[in-house]
N, C-alpha and C positions, 0 to 999 in steps of 0.2 A: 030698278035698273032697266035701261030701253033696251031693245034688242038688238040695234046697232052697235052700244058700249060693250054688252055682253058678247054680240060674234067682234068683237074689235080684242076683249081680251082672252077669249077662247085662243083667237088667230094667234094673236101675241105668244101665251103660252105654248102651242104647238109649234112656231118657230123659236122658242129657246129651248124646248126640247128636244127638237131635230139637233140644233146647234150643237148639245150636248152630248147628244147620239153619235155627231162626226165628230169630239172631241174624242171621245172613250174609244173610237173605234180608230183615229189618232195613237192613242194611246198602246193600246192594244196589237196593231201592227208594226211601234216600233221597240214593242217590248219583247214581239217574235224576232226580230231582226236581231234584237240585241242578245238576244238569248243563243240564236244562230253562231252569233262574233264570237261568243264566250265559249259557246263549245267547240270551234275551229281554229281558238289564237294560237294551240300549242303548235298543231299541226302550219297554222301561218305562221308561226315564228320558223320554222324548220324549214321549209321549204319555201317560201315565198321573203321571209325580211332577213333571211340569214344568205342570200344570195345579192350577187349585185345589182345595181339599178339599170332595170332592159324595159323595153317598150312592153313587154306583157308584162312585168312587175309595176308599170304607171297602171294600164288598163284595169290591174288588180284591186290598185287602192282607188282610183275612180269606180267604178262597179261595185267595192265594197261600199266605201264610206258616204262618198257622196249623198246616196238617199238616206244615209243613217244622219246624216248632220242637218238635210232639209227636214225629215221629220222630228229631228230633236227641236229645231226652229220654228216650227209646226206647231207643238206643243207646248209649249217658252210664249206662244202670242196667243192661240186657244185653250189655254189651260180648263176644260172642264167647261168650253164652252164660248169664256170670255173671262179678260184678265184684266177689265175693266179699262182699257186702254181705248182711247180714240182712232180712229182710222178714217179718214177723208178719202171720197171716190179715189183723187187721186195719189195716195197713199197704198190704196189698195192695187191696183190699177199698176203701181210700182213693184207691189209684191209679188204678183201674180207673175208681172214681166221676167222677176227674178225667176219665181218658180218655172217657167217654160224655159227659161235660158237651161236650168240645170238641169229640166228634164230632158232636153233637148242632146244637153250634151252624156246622160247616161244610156239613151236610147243611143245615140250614136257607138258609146264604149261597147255596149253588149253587141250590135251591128259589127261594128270591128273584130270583135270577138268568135262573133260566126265566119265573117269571111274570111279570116284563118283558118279556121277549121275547113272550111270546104274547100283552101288555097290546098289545104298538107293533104287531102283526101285524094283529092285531082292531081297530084303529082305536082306542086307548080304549076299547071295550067296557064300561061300566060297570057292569051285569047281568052280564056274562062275569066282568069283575074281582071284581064282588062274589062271585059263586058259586065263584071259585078261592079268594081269602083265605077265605072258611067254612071249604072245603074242606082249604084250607093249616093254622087252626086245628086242625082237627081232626085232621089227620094232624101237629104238633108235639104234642098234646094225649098222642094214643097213644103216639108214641114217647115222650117223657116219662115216661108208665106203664109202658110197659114198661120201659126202662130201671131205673126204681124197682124194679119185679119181679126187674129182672135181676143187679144189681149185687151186694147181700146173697147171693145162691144160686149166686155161680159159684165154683168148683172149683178150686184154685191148686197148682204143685207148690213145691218152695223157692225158685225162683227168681222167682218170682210169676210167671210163663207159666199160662194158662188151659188147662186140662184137663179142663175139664166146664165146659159152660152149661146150663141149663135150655128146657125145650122151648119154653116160649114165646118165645123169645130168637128164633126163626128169624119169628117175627111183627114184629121189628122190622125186618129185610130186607123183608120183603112191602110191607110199608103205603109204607115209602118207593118200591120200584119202581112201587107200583100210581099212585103220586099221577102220580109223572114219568111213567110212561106216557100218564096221561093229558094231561099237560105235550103229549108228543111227538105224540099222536094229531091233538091241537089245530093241533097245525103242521103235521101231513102233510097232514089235512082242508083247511088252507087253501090247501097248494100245490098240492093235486090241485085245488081249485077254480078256481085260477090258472090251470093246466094247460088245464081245459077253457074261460075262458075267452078263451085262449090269451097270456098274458104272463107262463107260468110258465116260459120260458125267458130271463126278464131277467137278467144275470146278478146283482143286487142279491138276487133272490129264490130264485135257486140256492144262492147263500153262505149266506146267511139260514138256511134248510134244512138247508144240506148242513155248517154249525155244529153244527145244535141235533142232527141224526142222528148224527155221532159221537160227539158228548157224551153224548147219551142211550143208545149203544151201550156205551162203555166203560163208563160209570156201572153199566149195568146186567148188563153179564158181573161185575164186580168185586163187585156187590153178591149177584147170585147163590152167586159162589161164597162169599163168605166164607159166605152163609148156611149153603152143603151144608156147609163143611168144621165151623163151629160142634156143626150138627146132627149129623155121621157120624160125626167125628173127634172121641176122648176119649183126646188128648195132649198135648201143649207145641203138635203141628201143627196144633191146630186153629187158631191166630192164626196162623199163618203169609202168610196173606194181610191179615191187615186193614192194617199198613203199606201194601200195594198201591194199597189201594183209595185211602187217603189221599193218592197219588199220584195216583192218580187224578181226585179230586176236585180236587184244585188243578191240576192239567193241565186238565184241563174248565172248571171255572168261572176260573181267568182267562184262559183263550181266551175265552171266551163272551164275553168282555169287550173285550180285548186284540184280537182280531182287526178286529171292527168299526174298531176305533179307524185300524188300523194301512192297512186300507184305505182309510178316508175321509182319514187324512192324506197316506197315497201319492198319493191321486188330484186332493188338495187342489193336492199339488205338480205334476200334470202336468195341470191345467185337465179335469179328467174329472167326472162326476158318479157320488157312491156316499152311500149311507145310514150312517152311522153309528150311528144312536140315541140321538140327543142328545136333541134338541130335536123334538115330535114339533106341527104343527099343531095350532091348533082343532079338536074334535069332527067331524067329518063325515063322511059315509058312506063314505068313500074313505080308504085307509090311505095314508101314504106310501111303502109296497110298492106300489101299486093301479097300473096303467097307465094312461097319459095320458087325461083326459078332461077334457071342461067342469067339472069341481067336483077333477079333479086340481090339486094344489097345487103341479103345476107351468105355469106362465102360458107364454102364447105367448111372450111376449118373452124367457122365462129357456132357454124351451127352445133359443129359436135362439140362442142366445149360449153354451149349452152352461152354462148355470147354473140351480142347482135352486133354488126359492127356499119356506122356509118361514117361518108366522107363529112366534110365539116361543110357546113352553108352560110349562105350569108345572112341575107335580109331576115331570114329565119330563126338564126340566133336573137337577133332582138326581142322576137316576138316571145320567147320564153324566156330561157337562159344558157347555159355551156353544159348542163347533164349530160342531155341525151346526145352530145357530139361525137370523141372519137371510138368508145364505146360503152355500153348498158351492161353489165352484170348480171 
C-alpha cells in the first residue's frame, strides 16, 4: 500500500468518524430536549394549551418546538452519520438556507422574549422600548446579511456536514450576544437599583432575575462556542454544537415563559401573591416589580387581604394571557 492511498484512507476514515460523532451528539441533544418536553407537558397543558391563543402563547410554541422538529429533521438525514442519501452542493446549500431561516427565526422569538421582560421591568418604558426595537431591527437586519453572505460560501463534505464557514460567519454569533447582553445588563442595572433601594430581596424580583441570568448565561456559553468551533474547526466538527445551542434556546425561551406562569398559578392556588406577567398596569412611574408605595398598584385594602390588584392593560395581555389582570390570589 503507498503512503498516499494509506494517508488518503486514514483521512477518509477520520472524517466518517467525525461525521458520526456530530450524529450521536445530534442525537443526544435532542433526546435532552425531548426529555425536557416530557417532564413539562403536564404543567404545559395547564397553564400554557389550556389557555387561549395570545402572542406569548405563539412565542411559547415557536421557542418550544421549533428547534425540537429541526433536530428531529436533523436526525431523519444524518442518521448515525449518513443515511446513505445523495446531497448535491446545491441540495445542501438549500438545507443549510432552511436551517438559518429557522434559526434566524428562534433567535428572533427568544429576543422577543427578553424585550418583554425588560418592557414589564421598566414600567413600560416607552423611550426604553422604542430604543430596544431600533435596536432589535438592526440587529435582525445584520443577521439577515450575514446569513445571506453565509449560506452560498459554506463548505460541505458528502454528507452535507459543514466543513468550512466563512470568516464573517463568527459576526453572526457577535451581534446576537452583544444585543442580549445588552438585554441582561438592563436587568441587572435594575435589580442592583432595587438592591440599593432596598426591595431587591422580594422574592418576585429575585425570580425575575435569577430567570433572565441563566437564560442569558446558557444562551451565551452555547452561542460562544458554536462561534469558536465555526471559526477554528475545518471538519464535519465544526457543527457539532449547533444542535446544542437549539436546545438551548428552547430550554431558555420557554422557561422564560413557563416559569412565570407556573409560579403565579402555584401561588394562585395557595392564596399567595406572585407576578406573572400578564397583565401589566397603567403607565406610571412604578413597575409592578416596584415596592409598596402610595402610586404602588398595590392598594391598602389588597395588601391586607393578601391580594395584588392590577388595572387591566393592553398590549401586555397579548404577551401572556388574562391571569394576572383584575386580580392574583
Amino acid at each position: 500500500m503507498s503512503f498516499g492511498f494509506r494517508v488518503l484512507v486514514e483521512s477518509t476514515a477520520e472524517v466518517v468518524a467525525q461525521t458520526r460523532d456530530v450524529s450521536r451528539s445530534e442525537m443526544a441533544a435532542v433526546t435532552l430536549l425531548t426529555y425536557d418536553i416530557i417532564i413539562t407537558i403536564g404543567d404545559e397543558v395547564e397553564v400554557i394549551w389550556k389557555r387561549q391563543w395570545t402572542f406569548a402563547k405563539c412565542l411559547y410554541v415557536a421557542a418550544r418546538y421549533l428547534p425540537w422538529i429541526v433536530q428531529l429533521a436533523l436526525i431523519a438525514i444524518n442518521a448515525d452519520g449518513s443515511t446513505g442519501l445523495f446531497f448535491s452542493t446545491a441540495d445542501c446549500h438549500r438545507w443549510i438556507a432552511i436551517q438559518g431561516t429557522i434559526l434566524q427565526l428562534i433567535i428572533t422569538t427568544v429576543d422577543v422574549v427578553l424585550i418583554t421582560r425588560v418592557y414589564a421591568l421598566y414600567n413600560r418604558n416607552l423611550t426604553l422600548t422604542g430604543i430596544l426595537v431600533a435596536l432589535f431591527c438592526v440587529e435582525i437586519s445584520s443577521l439577515s446579511y450575514i446569513l445571506s453572505q453565509v449560506a452560498p460560501n459554506l463548505t460541505f463534505n458528502d454528507d452535507c456536514f459543514v466543513i468550512r464557514s466563512p470568516k464573517i460567519f463568527v459576526y453572526y454569533w457577535i451581534t446576537s450576544l452583544v444585543f442580549e447582553t445588552l438585554l441582561f445588563l438592563l436587568t441587572l442595572y435594575k435589580f442592583f437599583q432595587a438592591v440599593r433601594t432596598g426591595w431587591g430581596r422580594r422574592p418576585v424580583m429575585q425570580q425575575f432575575v435569577g430567570d433572565g441570568t441563566w437564560a442569558y448565561t446558557l444562551i451565551f456559553i452555547a452561542m460562544l462556542i458554536n462561534s469558536l468551533f465555526y471559526k477554528l474547526v475545518h471538519s464535519p466538527l465544526a457543527g457539532i454544537c449547533f444542535t446544542w445551542l437549539l436546545t438551548v434556546l428552547s430550554f431558555a425561551g420557554s422557561r422564560l415563559i413557563l416559569n412565570p406562569r407556573l409560579r403565579s398559578y402555584s401561588h394562585f392556588q395557595t392564596q399567595d401573591t406572585e407576578v406573572e406577567l400578564d397583565n401589566l398596569p397603567p403607565i406610571s412611574p412604578l413597575s409592578p416589580l416596584s415596592p409598596l408605595s402610595e402610586r404602588s398598584p398595590i392598594t391598602p385594602s389588597s395588601a391586607a387581604g393578601g391580594k395584588l390588584r392590577f388595572g387591566k392593560g393592553d398590549w401586555w395581555d397579548e404577551v401572556q394571557d388574562d391571569r394576572y389582570g383584575d386580580e392574583v390570589a
